[in-house]
C-alpha positions in Angstrom: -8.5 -7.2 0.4 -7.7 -7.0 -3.6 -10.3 -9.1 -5.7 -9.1 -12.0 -8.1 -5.9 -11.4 -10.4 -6.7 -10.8 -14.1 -5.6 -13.2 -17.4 -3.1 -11.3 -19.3 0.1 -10.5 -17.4 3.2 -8.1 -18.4 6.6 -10.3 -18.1 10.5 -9.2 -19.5 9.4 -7.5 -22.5 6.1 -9.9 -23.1 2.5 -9.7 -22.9 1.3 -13.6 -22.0 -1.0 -15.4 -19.6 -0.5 -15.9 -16.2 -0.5 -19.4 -16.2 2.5 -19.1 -19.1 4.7 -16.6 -17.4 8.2 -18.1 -16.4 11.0 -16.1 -14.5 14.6 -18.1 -13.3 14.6 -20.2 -10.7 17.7 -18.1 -10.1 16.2 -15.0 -10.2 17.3 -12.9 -7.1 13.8 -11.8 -6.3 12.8 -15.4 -5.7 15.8 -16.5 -4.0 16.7 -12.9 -2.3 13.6 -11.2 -2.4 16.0 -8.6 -3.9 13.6 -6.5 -5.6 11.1 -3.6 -5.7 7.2 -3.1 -6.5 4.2 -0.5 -6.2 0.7 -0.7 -6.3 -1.4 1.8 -8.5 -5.3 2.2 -8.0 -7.2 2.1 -11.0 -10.9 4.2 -11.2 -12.6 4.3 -14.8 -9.7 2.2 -16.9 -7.6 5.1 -15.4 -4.2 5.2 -12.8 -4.7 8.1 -10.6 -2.3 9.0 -8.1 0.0 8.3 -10.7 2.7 10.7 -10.3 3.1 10.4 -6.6 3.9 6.7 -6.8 5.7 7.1 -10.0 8.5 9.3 -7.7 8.0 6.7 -4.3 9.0 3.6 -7.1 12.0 6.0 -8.2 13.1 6.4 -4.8 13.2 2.6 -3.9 14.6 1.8 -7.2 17.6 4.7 -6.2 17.6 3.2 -2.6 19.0 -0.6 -3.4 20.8 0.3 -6.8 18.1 -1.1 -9.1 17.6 0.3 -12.3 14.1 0.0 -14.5 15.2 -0.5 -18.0 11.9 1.7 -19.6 11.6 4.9 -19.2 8.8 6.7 -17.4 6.8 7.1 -20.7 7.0 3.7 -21.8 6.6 2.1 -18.8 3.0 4.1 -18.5 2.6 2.7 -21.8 3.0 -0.8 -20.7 1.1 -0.3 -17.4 -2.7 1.0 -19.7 -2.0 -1.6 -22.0 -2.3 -4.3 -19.2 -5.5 -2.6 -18.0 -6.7 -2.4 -21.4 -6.1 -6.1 -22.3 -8.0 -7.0 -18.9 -10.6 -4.7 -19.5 -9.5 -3.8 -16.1 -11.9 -0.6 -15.1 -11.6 -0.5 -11.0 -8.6 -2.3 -9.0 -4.9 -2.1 -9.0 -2.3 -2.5 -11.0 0.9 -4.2 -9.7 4.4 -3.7 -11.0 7.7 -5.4 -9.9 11.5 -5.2 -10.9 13.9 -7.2 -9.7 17.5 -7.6 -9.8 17.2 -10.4 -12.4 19.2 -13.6 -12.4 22.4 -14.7 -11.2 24.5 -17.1 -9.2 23.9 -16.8 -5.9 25.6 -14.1 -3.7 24.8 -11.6 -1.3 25.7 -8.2 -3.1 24.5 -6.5 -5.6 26.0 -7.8 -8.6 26.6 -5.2 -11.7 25.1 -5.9 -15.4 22.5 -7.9 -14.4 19.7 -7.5 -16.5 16.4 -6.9 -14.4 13.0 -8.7 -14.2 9.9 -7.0 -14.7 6.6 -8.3 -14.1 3.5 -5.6 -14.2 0.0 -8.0 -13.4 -3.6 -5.8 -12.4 -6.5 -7.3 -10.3 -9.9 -6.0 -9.6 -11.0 -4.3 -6.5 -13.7 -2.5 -4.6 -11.9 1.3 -4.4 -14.7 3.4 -4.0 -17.8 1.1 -2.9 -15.5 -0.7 -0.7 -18.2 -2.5 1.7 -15.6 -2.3 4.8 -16.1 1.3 4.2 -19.7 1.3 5.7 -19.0 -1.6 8.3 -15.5 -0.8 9.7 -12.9 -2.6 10.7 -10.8 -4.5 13.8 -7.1 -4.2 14.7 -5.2 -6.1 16.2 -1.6 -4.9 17.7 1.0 -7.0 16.7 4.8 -7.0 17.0 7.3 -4.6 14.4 9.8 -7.3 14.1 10.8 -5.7 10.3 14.0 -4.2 9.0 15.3 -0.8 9.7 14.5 0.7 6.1 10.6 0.3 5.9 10.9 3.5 3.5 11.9 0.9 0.9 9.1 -0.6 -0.8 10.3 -3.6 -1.0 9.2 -7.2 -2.2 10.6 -8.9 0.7 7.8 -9.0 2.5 7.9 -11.8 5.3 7.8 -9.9 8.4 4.5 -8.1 7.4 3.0 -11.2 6.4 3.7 -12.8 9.8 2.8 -9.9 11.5 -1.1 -9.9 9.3 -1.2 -13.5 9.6 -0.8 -13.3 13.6 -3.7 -10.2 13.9 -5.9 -12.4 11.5 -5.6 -15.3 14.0 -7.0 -12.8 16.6 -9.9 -12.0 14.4 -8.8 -8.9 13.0 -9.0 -7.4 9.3 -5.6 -5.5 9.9 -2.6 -5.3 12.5 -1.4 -2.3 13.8 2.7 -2.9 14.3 4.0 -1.9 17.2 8.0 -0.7 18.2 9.5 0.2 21.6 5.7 1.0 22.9 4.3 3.0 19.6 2.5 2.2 16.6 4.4 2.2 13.7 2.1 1.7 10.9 -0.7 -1.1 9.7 1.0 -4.3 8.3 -0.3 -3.4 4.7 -1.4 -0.1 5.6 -0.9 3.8 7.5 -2.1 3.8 10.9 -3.7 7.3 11.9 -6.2 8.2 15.0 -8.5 11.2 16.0 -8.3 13.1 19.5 -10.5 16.1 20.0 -10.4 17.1 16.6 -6.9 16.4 15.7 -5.5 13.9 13.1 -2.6 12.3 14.4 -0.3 9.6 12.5 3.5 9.1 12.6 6.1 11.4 11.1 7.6 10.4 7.7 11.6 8.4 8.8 13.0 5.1 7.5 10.6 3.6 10.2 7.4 3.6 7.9 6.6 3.7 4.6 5.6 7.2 3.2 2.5 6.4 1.9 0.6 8.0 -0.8 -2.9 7.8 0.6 -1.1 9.2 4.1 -0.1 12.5 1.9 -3.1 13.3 0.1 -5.2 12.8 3.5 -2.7 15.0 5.4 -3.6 17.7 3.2 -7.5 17.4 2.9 -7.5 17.1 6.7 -8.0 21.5 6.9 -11.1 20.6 4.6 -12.8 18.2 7.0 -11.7 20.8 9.9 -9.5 18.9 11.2 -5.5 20.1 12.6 -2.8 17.6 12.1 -0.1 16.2 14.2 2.6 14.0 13.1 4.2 12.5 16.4 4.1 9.0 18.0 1.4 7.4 19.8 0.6 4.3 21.0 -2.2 1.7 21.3 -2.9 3.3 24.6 -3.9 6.2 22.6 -5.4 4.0 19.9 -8.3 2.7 22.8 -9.1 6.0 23.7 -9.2 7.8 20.2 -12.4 9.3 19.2 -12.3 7.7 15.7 -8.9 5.6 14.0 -8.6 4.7 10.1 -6.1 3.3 8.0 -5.3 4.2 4.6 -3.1 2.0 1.1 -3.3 1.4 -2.3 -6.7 0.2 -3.4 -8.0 1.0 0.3 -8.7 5.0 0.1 -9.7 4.9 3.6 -11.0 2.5 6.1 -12.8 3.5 9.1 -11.4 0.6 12.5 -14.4 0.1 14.9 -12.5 -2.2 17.1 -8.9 -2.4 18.1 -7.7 -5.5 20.3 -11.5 -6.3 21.1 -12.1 -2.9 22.1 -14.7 -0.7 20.4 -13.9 2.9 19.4 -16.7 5.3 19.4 -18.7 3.2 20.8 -18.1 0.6 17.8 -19.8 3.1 15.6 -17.7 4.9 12.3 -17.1 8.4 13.1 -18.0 11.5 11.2 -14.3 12.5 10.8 -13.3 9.7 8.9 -17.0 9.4 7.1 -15.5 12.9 5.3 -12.3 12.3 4.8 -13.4 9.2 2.2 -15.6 11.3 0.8 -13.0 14.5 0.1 -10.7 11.6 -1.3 -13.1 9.5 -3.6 -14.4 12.7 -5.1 -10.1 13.9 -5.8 -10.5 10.0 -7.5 -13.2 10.8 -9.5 -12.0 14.5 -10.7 -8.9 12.9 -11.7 -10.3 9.2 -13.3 -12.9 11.9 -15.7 -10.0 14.0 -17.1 
């Protein structure tokens, strides 16, 4: 769903063009997929939600024993100066560390020193035309690993899992473990029931997601209660309105899930609020 990449990429230390960046072949995020990344939205040449995915790439980075060799401050330097050299004023930017180049082995090994590739694209955030139209589903096995709290670049499983809803005609697939919905393959997975927001507690099951928090807490302002438990596509058929949420997404109303329309295929007044209460926090904080 991200638009076209942008020219000028940020590679070990170097500002160059895409087509000029080189990492190892030996590099253990192209031979292990031994690596980390995050995904910042960008409104008016501006990251918002900054700080929240600041700590979430802290906490990855902690969780596999990968170290970013900039500090917090320079590495925000290095992340505007990508979206200034773009000209970048709405998308994402997208940052990367990996565990940098070695001979090949299986654990971690010490005094390596890490790769780091920041690159931004542009993106429809808050005129996103899938906003007004909705979108389809499709449940799809959770065949991943057991710590989906880990942003991590090894990505296959979720790609599989997208690839397989997209051959069933659907925008997005919502994963599915031992009978419930885990979360979207690229995305959070939530639902409405008689005026209750319900989506999957935070474990090493999903990925906490930022969009997930800030919506959790707006949900009193739309009047609606929250419930964090499991439910299941069962539940997903039946819901009175079901949305997902990432990145460069804010919020995305699903009309249809496994061929089945929801609210009578129509995008529900819930979620129509929701967006709105969220792209107006966007635009307080973008202004500044």
């Amino acid at each position: 769903m991200a638009g076209s990449n942008m020219e000028i990429v940020f590679l070990n230390g170097e500002f160059c063009k895409a087509s000029e960046a080189k990492v190892s072949a030996f590099d253990r995020g192209f031979v292990f997929g031994d690596g980390i990344y995050e995904v910042v939205p960008v409104i008016n040449s501006r990251l918002v939600d900054r700080e929240d995915f600041w700590l979430r790439f802290e906490r990855s980075l902690k969780e596999i024993e990968l170290k970013l060799p900039y500090n917090k401050e320079k590495f925000e330097e290095i992340l505007y100066e990508i979206i200034t050299k773009n000209n970048l004023k709405e998308g994402g930017v997208y940052m990367q560390i990996t565990r940098g180049a070695a001979p090949r082995d299986f654990y971690f090994i010490e005094n390596l020193t890490p790769s780091v590739f920041v690159f931004c694209y542009e993106a429809e955030i808050l005129s996103n035309p899938l906003a007004t139209t909705g979108i389809e589903v499709a449940s799809v096995d959770d065949i991943r690993w057991k710590r989906r709290d880990i942003k991590s670049i090894s990505l296959l499983a979720q790609c599989y899992a997208k690839n397989e809803a997209h051959k069933k005609g659907a925008h997005e697939g919502f994963m599915v473990e031992d009978g419930f919905v885990t979360e979207g393959c690229s995305s959070s997975a939530f639902i409405i029931k008689d005026g209750v927001l319900i989506t999957k507690p935070l474990s090493n099951e999903i990925l906490p997601g930022i969009r997930r928090k800030r919506l959790l807490r707006l949900a009193d302002q739309a009047g609606l209660k929250v419930e964090q438990r499991k439910f299941s596509m069962s539940e997903v058929y039946e819901a009175d309105e079901v949305f997902i949420s990432a990145a460069t997404l804010i919020l995305l109303p699903v009309i249809k899930a496994d061929g089945r329309a929801i609210n009578g295929g129509k995008i529900g007044k819930f979620s129509m609020a929701l967006r709105e209460l969220y792209v107006q926090e966007f635009l307080k904080e973008a202004l500044k």
